[in-house]
Each structure stands twice: as structure tokens, then as C-alpha cells.
PDB file of N, CA, C, O and CB in Angstrom:
ATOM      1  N   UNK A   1      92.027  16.051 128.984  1.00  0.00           N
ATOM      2  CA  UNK A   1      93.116  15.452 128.253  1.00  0.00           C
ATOM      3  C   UNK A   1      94.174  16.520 128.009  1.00  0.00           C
ATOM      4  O   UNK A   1      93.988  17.728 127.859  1.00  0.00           O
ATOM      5  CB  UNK A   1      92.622  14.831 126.924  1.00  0.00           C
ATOM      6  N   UNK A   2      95.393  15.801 127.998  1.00  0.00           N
ATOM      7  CA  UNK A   2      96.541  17.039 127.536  1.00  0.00           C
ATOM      8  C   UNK A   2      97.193  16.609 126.439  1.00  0.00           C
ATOM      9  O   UNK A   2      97.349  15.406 126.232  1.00  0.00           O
ATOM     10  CB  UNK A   2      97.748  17.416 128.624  1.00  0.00           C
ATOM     11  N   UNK A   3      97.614  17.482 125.675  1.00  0.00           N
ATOM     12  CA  UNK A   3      98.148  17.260 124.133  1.00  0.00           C
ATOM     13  C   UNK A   3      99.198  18.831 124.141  1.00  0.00           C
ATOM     14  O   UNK A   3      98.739  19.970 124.052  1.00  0.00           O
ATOM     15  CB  UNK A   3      96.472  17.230 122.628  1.00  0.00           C
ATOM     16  N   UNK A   4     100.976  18.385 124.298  1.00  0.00           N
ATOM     17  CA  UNK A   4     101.776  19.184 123.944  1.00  0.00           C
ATOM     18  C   UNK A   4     101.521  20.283 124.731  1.00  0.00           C
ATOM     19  O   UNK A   4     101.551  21.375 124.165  1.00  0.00           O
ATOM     20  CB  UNK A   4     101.775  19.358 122.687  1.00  0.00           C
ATOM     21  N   UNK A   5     101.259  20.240 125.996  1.00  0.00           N
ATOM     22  CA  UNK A   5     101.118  20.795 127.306  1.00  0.00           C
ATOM     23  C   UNK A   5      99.805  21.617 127.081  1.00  0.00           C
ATOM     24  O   UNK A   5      99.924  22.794 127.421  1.00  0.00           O
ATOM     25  CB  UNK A   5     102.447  21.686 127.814  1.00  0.00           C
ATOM     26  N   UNK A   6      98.583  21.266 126.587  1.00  0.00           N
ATOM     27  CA  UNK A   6      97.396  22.739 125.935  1.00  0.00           C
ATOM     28  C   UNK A   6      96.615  21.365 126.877  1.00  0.00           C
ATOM     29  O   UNK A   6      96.818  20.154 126.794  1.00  0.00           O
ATOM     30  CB  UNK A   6      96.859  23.369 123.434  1.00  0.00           C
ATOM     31  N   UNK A   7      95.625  22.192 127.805  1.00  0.00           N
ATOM     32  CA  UNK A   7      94.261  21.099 128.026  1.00  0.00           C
ATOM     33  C   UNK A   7      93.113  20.914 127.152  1.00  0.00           C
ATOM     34  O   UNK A   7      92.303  21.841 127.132  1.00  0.00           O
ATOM     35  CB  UNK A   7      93.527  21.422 129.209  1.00  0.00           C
ATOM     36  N   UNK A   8      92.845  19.704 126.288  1.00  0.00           N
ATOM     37  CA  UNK A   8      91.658  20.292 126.162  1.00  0.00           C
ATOM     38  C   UNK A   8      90.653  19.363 126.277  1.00  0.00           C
ATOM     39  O   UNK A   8      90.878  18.294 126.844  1.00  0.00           O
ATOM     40  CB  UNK A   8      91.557  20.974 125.040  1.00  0.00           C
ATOM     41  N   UNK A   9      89.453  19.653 125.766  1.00  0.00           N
ATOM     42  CA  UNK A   9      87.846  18.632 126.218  1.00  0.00           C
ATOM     43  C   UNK A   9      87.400  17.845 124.919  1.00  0.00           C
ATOM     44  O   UNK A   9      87.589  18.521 123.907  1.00  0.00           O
ATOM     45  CB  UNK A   9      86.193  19.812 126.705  1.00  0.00           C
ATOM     46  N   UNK A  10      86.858  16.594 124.678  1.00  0.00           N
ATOM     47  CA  UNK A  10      86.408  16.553 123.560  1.00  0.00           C
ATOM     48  C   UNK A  10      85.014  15.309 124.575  1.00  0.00           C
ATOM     49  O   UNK A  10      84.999  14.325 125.315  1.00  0.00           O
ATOM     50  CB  UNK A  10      87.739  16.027 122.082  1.00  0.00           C
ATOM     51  N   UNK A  11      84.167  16.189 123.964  1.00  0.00           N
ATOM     52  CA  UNK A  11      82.660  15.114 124.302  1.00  0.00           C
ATOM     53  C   UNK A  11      81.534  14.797 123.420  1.00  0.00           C
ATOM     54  O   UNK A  11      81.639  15.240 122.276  1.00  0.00           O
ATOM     55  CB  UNK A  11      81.798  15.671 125.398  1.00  0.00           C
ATOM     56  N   UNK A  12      80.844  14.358 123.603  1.00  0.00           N
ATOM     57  CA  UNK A  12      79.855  13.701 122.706  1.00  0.00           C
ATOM     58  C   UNK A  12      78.579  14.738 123.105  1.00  0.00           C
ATOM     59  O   UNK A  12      78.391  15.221 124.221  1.00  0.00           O
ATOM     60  CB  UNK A  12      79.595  11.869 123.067  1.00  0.00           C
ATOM     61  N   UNK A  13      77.979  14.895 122.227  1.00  0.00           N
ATOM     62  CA  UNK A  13      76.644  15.729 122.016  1.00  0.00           C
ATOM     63  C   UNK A  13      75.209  14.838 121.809  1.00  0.00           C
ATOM     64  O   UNK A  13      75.260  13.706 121.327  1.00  0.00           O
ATOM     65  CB  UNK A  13      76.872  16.671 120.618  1.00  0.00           C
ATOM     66  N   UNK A  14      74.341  15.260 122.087  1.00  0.00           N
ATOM     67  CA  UNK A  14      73.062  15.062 121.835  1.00  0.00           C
ATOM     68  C   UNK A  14      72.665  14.016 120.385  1.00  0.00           C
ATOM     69  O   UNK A  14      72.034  12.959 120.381  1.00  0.00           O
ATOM     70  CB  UNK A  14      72.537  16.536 121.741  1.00  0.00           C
ATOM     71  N   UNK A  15      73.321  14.793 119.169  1.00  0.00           N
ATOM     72  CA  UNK A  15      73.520  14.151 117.936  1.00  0.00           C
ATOM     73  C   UNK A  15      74.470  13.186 117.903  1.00  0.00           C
ATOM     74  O   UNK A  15      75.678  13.397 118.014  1.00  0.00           O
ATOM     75  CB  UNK A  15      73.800  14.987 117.009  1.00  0.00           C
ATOM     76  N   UNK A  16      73.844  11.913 117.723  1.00  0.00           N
ATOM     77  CA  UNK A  16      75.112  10.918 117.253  1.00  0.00           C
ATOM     78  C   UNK A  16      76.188  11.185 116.123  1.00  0.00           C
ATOM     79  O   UNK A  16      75.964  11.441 114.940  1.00  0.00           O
ATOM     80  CB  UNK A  16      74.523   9.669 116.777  1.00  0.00           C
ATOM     81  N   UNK A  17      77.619  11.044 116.875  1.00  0.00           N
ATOM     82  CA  UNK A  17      78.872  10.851 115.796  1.00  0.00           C
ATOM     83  C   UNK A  17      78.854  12.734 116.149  1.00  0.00           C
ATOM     84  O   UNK A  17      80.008  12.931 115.769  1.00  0.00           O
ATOM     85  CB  UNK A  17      78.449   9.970 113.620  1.00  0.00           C
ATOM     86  N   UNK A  18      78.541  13.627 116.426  1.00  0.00           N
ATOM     87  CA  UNK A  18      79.126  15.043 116.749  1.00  0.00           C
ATOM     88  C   UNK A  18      79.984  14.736 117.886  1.00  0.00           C
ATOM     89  O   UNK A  18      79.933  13.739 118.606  1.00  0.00           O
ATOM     90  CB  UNK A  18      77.998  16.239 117.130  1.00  0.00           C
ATOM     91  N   UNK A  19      80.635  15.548 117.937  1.00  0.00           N
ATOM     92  CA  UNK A  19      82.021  15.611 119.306  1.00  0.00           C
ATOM     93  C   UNK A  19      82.096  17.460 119.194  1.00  0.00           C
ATOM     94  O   UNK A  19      82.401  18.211 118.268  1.00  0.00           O
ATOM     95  CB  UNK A  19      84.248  14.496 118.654  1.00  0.00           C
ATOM     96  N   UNK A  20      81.652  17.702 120.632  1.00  0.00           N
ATOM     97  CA  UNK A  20      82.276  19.286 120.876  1.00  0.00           C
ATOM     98  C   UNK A  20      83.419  18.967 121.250  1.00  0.00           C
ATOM     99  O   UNK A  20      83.697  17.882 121.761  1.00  0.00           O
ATOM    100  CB  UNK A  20      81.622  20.332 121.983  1.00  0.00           C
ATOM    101  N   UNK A  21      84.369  20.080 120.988  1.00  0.00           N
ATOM    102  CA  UNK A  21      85.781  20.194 121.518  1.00  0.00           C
ATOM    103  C   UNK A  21      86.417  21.659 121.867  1.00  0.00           C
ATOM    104  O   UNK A  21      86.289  22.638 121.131  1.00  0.00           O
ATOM    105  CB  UNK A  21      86.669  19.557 120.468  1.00  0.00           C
ATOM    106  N   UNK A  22      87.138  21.650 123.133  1.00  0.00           N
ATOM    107  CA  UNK A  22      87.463  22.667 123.239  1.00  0.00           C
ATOM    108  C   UNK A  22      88.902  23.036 123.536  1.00  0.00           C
ATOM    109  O   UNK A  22      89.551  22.041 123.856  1.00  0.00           O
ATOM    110  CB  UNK A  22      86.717  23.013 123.921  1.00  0.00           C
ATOM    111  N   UNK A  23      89.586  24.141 123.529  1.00  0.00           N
ATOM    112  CA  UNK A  23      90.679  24.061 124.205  1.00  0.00           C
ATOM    113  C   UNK A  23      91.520  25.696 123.945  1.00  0.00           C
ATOM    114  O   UNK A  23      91.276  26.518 123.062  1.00  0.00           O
ATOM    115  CB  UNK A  23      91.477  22.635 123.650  1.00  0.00           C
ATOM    116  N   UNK A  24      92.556  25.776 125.054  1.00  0.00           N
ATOM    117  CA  UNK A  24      92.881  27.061 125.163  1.00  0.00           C
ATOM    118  C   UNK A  24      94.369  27.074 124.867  1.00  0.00           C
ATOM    119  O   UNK A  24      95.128  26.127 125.071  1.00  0.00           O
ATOM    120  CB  UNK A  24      92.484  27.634 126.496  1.00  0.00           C
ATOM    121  N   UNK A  25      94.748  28.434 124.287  1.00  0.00           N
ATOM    122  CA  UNK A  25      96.440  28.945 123.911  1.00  0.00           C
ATOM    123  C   UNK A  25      96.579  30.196 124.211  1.00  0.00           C
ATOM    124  O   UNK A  25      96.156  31.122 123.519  1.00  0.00           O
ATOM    125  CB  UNK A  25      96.962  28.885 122.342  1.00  0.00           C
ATOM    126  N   UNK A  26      97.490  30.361 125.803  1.00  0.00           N
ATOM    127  CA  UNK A  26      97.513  31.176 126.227  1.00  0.00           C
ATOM    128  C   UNK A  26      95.821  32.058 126.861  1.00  0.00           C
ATOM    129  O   UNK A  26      95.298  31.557 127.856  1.00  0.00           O
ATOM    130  CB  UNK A  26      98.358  31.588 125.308  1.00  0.00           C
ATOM    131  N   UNK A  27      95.234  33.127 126.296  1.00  0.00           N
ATOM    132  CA  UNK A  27      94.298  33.966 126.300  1.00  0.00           C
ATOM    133  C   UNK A  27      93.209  33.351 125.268  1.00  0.00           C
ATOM    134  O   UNK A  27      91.997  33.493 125.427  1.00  0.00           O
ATOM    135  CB  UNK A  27      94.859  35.341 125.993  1.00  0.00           C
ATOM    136  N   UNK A  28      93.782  32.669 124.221  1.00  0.00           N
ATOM    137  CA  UNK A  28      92.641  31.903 123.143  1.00  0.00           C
ATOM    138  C   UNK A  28      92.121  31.296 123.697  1.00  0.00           C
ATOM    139  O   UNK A  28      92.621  30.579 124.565  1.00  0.00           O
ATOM    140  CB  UNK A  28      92.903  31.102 122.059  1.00  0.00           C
ATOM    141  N   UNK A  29      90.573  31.357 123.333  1.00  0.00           N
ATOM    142  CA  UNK A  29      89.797  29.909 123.213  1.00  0.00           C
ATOM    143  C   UNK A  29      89.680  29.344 122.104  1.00  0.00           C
ATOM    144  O   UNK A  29      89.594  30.158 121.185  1.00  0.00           O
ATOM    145  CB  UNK A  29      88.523  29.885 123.587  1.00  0.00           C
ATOM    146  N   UNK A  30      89.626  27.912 121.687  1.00  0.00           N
ATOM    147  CA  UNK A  30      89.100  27.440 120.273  1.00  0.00           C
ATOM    148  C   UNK A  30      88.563  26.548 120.950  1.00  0.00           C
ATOM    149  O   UNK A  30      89.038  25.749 121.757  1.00  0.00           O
ATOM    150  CB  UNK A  30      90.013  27.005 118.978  1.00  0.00           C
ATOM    151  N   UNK A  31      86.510  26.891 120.213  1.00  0.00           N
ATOM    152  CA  UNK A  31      86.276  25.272 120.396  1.00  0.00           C
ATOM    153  C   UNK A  31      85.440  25.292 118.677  1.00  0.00           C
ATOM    154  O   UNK A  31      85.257  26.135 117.799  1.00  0.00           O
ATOM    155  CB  UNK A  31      84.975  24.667 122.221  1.00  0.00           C
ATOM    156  N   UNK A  32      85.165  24.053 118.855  1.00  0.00           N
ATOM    157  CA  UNK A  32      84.375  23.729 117.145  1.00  0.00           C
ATOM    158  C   UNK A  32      83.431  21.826 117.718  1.00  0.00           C
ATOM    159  O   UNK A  32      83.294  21.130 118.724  1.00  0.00           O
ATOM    160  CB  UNK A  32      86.443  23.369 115.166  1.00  0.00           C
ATOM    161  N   UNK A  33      83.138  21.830 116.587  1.00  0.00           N
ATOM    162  CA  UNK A  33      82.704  20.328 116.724  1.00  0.00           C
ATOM    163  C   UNK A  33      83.233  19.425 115.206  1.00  0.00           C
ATOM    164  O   UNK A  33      83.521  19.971 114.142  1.00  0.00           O
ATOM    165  CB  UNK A  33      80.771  20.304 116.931  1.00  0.00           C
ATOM    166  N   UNK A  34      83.254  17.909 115.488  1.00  0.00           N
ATOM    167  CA  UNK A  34      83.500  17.322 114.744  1.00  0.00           C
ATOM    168  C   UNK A  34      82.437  16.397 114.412  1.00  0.00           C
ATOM    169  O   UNK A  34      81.372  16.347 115.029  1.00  0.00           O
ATOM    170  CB  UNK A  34      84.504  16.981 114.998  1.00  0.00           C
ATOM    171  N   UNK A  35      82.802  15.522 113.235  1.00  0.00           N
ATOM    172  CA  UNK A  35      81.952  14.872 112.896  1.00  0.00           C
ATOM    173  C   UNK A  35      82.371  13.235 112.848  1.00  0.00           C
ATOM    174  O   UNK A  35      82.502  12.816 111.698  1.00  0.00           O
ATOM    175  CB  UNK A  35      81.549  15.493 111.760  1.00  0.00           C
ATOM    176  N   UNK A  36      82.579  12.336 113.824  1.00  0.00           N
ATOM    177  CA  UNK A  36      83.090  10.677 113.018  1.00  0.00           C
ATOM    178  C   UNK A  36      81.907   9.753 114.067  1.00  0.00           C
ATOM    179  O   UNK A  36      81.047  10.490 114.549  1.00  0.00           O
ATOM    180  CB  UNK A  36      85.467   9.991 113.410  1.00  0.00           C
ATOM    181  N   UNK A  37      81.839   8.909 114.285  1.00  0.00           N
ATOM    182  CA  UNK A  37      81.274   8.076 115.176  1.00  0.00           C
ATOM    183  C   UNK A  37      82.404   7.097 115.777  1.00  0.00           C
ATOM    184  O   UNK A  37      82.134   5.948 116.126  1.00  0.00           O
ATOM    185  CB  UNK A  37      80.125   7.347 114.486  1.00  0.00           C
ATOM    186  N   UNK A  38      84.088   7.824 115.896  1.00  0.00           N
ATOM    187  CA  UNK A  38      84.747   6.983 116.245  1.00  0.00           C
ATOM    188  C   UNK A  38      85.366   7.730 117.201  1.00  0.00           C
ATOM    189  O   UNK A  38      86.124   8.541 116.669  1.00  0.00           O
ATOM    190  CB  UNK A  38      85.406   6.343 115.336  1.00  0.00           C
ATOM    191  N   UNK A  39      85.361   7.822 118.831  1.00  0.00           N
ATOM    192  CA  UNK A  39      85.940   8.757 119.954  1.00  0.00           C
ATOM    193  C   UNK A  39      87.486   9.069 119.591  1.00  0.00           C
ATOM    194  O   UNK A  39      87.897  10.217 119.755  1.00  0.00           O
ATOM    195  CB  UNK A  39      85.836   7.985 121.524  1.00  0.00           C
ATOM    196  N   UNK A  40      88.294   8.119 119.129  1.00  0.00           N
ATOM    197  CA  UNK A  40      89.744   8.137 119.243  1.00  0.00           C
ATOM    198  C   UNK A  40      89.929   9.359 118.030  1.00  0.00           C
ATOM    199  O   UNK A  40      90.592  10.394 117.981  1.00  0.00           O
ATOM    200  CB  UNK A  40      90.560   6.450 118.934  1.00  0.00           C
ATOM    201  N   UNK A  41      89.189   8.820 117.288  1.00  0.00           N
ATOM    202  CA  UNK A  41      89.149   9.862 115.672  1.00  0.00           C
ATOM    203  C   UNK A  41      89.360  11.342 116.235  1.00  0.00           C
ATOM    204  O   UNK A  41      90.341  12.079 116.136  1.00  0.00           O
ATOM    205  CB  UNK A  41      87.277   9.839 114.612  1.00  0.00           C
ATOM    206  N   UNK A  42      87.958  11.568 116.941  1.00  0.00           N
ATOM    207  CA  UNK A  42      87.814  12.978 117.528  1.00  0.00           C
ATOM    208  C   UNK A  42      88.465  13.306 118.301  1.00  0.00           C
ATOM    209  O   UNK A  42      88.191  14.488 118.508  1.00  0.00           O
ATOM    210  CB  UNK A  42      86.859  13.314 118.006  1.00  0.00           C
ATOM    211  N   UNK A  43      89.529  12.867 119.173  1.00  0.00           N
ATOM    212  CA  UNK A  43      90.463  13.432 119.447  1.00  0.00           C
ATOM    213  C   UNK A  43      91.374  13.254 119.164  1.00  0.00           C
ATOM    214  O   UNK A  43      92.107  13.823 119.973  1.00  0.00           O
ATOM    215  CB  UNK A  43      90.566  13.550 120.153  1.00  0.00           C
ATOM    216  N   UNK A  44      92.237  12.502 118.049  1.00  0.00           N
ATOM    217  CA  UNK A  44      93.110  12.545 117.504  1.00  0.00           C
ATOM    218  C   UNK A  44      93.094  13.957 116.535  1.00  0.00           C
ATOM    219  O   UNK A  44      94.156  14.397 116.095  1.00  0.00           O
ATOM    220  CB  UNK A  44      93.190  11.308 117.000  1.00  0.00           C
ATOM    221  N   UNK A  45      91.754  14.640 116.240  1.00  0.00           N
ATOM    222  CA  UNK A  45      91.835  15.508 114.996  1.00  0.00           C
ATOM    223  C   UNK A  45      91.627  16.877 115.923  1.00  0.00           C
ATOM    224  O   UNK A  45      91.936  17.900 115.313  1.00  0.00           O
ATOM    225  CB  UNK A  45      90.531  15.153 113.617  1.00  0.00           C
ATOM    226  N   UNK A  46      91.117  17.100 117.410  1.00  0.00           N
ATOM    227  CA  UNK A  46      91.677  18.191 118.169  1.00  0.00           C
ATOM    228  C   UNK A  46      93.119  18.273 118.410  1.00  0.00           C
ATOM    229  O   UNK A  46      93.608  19.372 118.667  1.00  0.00           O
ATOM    230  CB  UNK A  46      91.098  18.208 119.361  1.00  0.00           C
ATOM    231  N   UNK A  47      93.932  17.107 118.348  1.00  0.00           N
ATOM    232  CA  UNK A  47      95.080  16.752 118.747  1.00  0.00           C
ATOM    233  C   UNK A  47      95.888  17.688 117.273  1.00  0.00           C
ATOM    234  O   UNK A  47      96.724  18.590 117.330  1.00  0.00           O
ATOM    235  CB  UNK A  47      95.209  14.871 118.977  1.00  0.00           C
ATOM    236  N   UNK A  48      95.419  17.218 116.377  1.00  0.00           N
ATOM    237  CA  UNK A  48      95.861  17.834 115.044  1.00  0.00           C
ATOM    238  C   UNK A  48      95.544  19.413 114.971  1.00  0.00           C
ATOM    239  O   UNK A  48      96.236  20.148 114.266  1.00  0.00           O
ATOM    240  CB  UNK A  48      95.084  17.064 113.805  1.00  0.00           C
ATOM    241  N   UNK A  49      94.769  19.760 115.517  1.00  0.00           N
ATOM    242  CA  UNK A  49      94.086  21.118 115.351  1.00  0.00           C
ATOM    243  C   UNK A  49      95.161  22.257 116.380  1.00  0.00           C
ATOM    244  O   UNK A  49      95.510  23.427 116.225  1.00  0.00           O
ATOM    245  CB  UNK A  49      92.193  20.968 116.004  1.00  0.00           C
ATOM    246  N   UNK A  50      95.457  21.112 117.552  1.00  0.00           N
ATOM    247  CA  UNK A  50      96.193  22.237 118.410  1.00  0.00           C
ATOM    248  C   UNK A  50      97.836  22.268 118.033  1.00  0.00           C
ATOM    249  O   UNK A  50      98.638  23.082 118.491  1.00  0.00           O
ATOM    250  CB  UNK A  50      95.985  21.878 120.164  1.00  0.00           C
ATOM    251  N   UNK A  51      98.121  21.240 117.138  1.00  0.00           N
ATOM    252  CA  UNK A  51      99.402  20.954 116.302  1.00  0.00           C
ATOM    253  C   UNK A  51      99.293  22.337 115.488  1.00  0.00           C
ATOM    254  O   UNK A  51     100.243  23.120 115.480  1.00  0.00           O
ATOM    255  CB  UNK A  51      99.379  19.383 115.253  1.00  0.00           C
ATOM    256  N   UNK A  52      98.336  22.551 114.943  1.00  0.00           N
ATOM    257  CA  UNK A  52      98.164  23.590 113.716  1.00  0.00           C
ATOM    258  C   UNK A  52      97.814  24.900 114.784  1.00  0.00           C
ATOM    259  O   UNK A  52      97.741  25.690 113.843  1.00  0.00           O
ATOM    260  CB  UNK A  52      96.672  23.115 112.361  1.00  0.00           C
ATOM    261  N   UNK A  53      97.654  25.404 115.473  1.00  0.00           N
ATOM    262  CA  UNK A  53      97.221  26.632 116.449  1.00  0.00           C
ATOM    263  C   UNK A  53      98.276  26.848 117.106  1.00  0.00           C
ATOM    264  O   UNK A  53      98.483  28.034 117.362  1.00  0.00           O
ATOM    265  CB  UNK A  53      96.056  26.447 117.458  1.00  0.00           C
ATOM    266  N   UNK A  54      99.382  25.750 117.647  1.00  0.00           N
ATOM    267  CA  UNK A  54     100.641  25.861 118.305  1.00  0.00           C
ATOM    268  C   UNK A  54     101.563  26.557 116.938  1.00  0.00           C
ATOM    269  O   UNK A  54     101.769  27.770 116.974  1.00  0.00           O
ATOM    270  CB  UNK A  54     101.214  24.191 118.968  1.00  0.00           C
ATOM    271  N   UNK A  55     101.959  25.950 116.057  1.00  0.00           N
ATOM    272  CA  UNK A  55     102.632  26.230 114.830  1.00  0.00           C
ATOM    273  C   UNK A  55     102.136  28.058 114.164  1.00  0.00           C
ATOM    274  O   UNK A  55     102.926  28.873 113.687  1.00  0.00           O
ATOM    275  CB  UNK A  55     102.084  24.786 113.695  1.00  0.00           C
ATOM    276  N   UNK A  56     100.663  28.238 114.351  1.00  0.00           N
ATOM    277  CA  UNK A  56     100.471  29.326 113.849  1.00  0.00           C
ATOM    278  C   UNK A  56     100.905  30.346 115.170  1.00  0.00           C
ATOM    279  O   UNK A  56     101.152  31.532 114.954  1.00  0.00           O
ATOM    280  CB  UNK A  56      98.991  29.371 113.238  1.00  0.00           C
ATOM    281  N   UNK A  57     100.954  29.919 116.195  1.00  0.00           N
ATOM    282  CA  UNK A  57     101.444  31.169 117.270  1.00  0.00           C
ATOM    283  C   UNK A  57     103.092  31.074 117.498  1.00  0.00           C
ATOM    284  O   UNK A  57     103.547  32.031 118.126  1.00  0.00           O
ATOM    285  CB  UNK A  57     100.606  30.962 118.985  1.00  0.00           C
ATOM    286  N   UNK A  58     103.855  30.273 117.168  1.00  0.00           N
ATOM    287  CA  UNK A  58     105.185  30.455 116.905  1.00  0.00           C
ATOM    288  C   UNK A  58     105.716  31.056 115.486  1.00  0.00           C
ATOM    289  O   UNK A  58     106.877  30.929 115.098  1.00  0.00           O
ATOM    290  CB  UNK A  58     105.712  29.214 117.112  1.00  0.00           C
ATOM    291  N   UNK A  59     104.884  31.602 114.910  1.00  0.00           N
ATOM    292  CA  UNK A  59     104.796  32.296 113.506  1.00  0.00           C
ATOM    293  C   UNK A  59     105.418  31.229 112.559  1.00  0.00           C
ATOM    294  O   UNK A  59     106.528  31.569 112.150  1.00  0.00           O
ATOM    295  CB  UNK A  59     105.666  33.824 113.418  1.00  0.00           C
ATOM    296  N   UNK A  60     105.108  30.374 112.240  1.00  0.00           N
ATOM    297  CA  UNK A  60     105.816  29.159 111.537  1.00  0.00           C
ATOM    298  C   UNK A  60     104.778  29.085 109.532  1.00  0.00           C
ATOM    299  O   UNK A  60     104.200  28.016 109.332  1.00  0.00           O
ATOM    300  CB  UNK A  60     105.389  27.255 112.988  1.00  0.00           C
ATOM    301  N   UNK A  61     104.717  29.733 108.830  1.00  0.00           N
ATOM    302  CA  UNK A  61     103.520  29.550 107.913  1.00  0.00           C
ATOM    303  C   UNK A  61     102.983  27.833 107.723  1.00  0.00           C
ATOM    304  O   UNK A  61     103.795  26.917 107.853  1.00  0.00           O
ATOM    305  CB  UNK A  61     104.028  30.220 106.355  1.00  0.00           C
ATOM    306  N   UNK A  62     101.646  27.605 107.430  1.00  0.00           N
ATOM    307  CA  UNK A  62     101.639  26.323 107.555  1.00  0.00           C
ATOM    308  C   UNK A  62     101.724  25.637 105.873  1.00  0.00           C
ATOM    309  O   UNK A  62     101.769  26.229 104.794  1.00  0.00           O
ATOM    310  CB  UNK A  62     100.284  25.966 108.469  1.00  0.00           C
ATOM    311  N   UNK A  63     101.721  24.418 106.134  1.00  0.00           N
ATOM    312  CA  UNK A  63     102.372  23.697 104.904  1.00  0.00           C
ATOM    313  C   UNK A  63     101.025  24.117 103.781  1.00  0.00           C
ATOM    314  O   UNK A  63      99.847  23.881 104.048  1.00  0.00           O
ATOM    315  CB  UNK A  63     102.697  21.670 105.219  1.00  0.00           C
ATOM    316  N   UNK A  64     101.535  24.825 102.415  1.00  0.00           N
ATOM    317  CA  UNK A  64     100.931  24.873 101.585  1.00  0.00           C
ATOM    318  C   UNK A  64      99.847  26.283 101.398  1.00  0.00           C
ATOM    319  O   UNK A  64      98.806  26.300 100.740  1.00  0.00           O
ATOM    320  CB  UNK A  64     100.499  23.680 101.681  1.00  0.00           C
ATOM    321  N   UNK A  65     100.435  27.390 102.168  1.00  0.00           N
ATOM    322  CA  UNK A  65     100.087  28.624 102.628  1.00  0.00           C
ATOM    323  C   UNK A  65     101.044  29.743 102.969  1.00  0.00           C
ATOM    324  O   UNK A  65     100.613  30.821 103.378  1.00  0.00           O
ATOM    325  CB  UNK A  65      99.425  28.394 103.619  1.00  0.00           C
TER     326      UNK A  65
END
């Protein structure tokens, strides 16, 4: 999947409702896992995550920090 030109992966694990996710910026890797039993959820909230990782590498402080 692509989100704001970054590729990244989001799949389902062994444990029901976990989602690994991964994805790269520039030389970064970030991956983590989530928790919903709803697919769109889990990648709507990597989608949010690389919103917040794009913003912190254009030196932008984030809201409320």
C-alpha cells in the first residue's frame, strides 16, 4: 500500500485483531503492531503514524509538544 508516497505493509498475525505494520522514511524503518479486529482501522492508524513521522522529519513540532 502507498500513503503520501512512503510504502508500507500492514498484515494480520497469528493472534486475532493484532496487525504488524511496517514502513520506511528515507534510511528509517518503523514497524510496530496494532490492536482492532477491524483491517481498514489498521491501516488507517499506519496511515496516521506516517502523517506523524513525515511531519517529525520536516522538523514541524507536533500538536501539543
Amino acid at each position: 500500500m502507498n500513503h503520501r508516497g512512503i510504502e508500507f505493509t500492514v498484515a494480520k498475525t497469528a493472534i486475532p485483531g493484532i496487525w504488524q505494520w511496517q514502513f520506511r522514511i528515507g534510511e528509517q524503518v518503523k514497524s510496530g503492531k496494532t490492536e482492532t479486529k477491524i483491517d481498514l482501522l489498521a491501516i488507517r492508524r499506519v496511515q496516521l503514524r506516517i502523517d506523524r513521522e513525515l511531519k517529525r522529519s520536516a522538523g514541524q513540532p507536533e500538536p501539543g509538544g
